[in-house]
NUSEMI-475415 format. One record per atom (N, C-alpha, C): atom name; x, y, z; residue number from 1. Coordinates in nm, 3 decimals. Each point is the difference from the previous one (the first is absolute). Layout:
<"CA", <X, Y, Z>, NUM>
...
***
This chain:
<"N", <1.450, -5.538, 2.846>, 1>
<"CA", <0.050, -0.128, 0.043>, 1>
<"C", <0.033, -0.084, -0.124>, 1>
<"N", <0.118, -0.107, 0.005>, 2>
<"CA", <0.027, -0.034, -0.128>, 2>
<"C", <0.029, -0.154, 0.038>, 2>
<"N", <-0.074, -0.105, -0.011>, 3>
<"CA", <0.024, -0.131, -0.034>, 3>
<"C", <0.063, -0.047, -0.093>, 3>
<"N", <0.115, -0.094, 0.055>, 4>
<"CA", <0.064, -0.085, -0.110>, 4>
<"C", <-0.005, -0.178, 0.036>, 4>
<"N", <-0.116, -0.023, -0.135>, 5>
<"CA", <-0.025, -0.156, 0.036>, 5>
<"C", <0.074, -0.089, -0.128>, 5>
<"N", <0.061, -0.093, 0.036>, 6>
<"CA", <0.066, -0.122, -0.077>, 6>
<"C", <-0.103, -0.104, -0.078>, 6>
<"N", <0.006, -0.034, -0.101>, 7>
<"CA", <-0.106, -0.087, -0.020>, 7>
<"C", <-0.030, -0.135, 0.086>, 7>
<"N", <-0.094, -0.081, -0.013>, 8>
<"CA", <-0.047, -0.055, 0.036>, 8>
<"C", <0.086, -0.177, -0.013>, 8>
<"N", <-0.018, -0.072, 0.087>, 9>
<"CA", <0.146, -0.178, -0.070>, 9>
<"C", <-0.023, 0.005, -0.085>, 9>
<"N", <0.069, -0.051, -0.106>, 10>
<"CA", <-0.060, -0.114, -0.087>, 10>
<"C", <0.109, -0.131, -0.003>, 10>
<"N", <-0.021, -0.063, -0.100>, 11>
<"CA", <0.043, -0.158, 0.071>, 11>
<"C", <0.164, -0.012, 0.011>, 11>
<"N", <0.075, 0.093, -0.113>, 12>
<"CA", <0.123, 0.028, -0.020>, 12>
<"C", <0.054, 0.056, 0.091>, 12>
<"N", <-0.018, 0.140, 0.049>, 13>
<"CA", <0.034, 0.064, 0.172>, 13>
<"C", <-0.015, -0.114, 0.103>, 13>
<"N", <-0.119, -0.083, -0.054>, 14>
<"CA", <0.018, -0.054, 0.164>, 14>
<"C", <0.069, -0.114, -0.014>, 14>
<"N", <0.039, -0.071, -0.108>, 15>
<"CA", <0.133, -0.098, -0.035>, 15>
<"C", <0.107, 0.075, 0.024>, 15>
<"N", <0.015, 0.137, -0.001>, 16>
<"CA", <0.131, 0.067, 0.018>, 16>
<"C", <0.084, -0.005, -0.137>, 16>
<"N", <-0.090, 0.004, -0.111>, 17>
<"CA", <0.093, 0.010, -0.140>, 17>
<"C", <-0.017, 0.121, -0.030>, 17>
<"N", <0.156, 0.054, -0.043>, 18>
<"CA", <0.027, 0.129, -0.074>, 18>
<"C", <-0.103, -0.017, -0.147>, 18>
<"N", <-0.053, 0.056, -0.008>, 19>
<"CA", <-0.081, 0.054, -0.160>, 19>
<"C", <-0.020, 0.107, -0.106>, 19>
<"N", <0.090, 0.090, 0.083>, 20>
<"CA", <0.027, 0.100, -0.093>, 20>
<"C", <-0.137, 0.095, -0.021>, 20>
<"N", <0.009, 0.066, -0.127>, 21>
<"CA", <-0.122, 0.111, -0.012>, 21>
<"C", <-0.120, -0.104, -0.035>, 21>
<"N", <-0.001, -0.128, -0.002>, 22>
<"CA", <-0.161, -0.049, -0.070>, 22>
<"C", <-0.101, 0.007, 0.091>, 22>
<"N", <-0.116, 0.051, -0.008>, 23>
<"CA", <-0.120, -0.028, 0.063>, 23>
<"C", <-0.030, -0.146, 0.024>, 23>
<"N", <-0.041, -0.033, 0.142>, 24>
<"CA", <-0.072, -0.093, 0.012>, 24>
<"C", <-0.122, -0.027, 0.059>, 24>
<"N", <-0.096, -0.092, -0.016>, 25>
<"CA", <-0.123, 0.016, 0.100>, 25>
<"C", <0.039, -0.020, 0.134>, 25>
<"N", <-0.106, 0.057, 0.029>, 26>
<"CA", <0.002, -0.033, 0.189>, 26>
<"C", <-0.071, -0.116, 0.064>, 26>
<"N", <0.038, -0.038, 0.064>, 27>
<"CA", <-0.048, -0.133, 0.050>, 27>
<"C", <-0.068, 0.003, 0.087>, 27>
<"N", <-0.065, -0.098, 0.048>, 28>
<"CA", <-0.150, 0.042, 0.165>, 28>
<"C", <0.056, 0.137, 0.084>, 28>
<"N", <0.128, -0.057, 0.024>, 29>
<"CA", <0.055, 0.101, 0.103>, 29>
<"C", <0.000, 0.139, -0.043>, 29>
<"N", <0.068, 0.044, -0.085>, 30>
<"CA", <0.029, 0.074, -0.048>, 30>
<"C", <-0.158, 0.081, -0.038>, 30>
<"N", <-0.095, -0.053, -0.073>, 31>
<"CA", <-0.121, 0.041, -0.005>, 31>
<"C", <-0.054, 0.075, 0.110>, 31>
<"N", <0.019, -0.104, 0.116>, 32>
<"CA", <-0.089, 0.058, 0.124>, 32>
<"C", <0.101, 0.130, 0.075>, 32>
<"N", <0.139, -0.020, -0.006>, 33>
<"CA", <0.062, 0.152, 0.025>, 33>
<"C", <-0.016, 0.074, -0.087>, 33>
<"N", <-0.033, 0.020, -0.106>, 34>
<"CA", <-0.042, 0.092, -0.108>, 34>
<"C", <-0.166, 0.056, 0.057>, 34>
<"N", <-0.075, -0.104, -0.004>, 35>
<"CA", <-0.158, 0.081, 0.072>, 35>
<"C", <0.054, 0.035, 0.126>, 35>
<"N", <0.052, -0.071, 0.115>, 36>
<"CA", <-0.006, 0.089, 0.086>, 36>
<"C", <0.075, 0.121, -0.001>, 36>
<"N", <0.103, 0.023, -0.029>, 37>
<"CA", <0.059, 0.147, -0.052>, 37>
<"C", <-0.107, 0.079, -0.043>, 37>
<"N", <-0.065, -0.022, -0.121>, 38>
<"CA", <-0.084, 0.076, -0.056>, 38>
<"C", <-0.146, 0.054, 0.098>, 38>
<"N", <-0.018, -0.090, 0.073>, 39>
<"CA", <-0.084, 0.009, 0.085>, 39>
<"C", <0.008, 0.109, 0.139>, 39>
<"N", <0.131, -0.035, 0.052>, 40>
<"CA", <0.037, 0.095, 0.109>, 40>
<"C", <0.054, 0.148, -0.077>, 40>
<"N", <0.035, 0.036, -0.100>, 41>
<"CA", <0.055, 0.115, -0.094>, 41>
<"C", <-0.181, 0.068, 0.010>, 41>
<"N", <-0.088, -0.066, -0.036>, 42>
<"CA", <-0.095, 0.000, -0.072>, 42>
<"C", <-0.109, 0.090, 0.170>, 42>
<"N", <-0.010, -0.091, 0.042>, 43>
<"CA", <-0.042, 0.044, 0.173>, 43>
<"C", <0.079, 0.106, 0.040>, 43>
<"N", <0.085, 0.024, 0.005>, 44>
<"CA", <0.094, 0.110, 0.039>, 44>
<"C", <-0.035, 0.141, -0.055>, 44>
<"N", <-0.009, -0.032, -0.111>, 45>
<"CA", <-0.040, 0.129, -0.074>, 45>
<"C", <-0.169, 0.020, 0.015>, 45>
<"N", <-0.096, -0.088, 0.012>, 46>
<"CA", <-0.115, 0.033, 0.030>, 46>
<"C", <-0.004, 0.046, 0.155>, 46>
<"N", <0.055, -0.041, 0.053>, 47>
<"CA", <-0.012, 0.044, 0.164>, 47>
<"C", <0.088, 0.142, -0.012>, 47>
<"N", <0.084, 0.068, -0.051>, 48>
<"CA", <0.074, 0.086, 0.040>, 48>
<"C", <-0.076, 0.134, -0.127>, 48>
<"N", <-0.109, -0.065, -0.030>, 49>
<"CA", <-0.135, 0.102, -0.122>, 49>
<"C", <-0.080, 0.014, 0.124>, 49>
<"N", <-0.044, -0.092, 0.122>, 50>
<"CA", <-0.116, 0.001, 0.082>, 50>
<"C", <-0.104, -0.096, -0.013>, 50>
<"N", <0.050, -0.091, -0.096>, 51>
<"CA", <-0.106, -0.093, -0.012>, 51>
<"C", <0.069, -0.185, 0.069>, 51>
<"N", <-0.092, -0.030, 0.112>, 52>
<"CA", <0.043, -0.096, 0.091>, 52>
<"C", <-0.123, -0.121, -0.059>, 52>
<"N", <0.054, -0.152, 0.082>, 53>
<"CA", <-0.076, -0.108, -0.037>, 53>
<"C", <-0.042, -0.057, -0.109>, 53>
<"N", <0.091, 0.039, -0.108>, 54>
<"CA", <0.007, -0.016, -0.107>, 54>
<"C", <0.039, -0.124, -0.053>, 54>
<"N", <-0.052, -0.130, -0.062>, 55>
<"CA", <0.087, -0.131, -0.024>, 55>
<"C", <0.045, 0.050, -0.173>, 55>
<"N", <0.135, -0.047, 0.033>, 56>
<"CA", <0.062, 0.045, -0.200>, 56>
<"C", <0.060, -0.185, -0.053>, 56>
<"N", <-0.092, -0.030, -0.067>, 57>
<"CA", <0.021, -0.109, -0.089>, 57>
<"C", <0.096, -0.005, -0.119>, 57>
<"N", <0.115, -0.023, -0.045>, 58>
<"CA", <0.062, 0.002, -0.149>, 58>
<"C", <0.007, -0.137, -0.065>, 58>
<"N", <-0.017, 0.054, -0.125>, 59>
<"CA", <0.033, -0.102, -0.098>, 59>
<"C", <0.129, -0.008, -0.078>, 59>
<"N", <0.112, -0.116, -0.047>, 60>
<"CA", <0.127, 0.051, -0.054>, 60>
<"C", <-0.055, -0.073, -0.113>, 60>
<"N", <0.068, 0.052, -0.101>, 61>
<"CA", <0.061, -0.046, -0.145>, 61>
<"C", <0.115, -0.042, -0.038>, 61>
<"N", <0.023, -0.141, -0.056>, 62>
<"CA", <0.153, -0.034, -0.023>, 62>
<"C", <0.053, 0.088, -0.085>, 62>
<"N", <0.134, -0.038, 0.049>, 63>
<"CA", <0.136, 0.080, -0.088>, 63>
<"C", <-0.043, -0.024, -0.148>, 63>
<"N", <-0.010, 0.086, -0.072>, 64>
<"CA", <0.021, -0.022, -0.166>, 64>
<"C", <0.147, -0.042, -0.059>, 64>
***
């Protein structure tokens, strides 16, 4: 199975400005679709090993 996820807002996407290749941080929003992505990716693959009831917590790191 092969997921393809987009990053997460940040304040420029969600102004709708073209920005070209620069990295930017992600903003509340963008944060919390980033954990939850990671979260449901994360459950998915523990449930489809056999292991159920599992809570998966992440932590992000800003863009360098």
């Amino acid at each position: 199975m092969i997921y393809i996820i987009r990053h997460g807002q940040t304040e420029q996407n969600h102004r709708k400005l073209l920005t070209g290749r620069r990295d930017y941080r992600l903003n509340e929003t963008g944060i919390r679709q980033a954990q939850e992505n990671g979260r449901i990716q994360f459950t998915q693959l523990l449930n489809a090993m056999g292991f159920r009831h599992i809570t998966v917590n992440f932590l992000n790191s800003p863009a360098s």
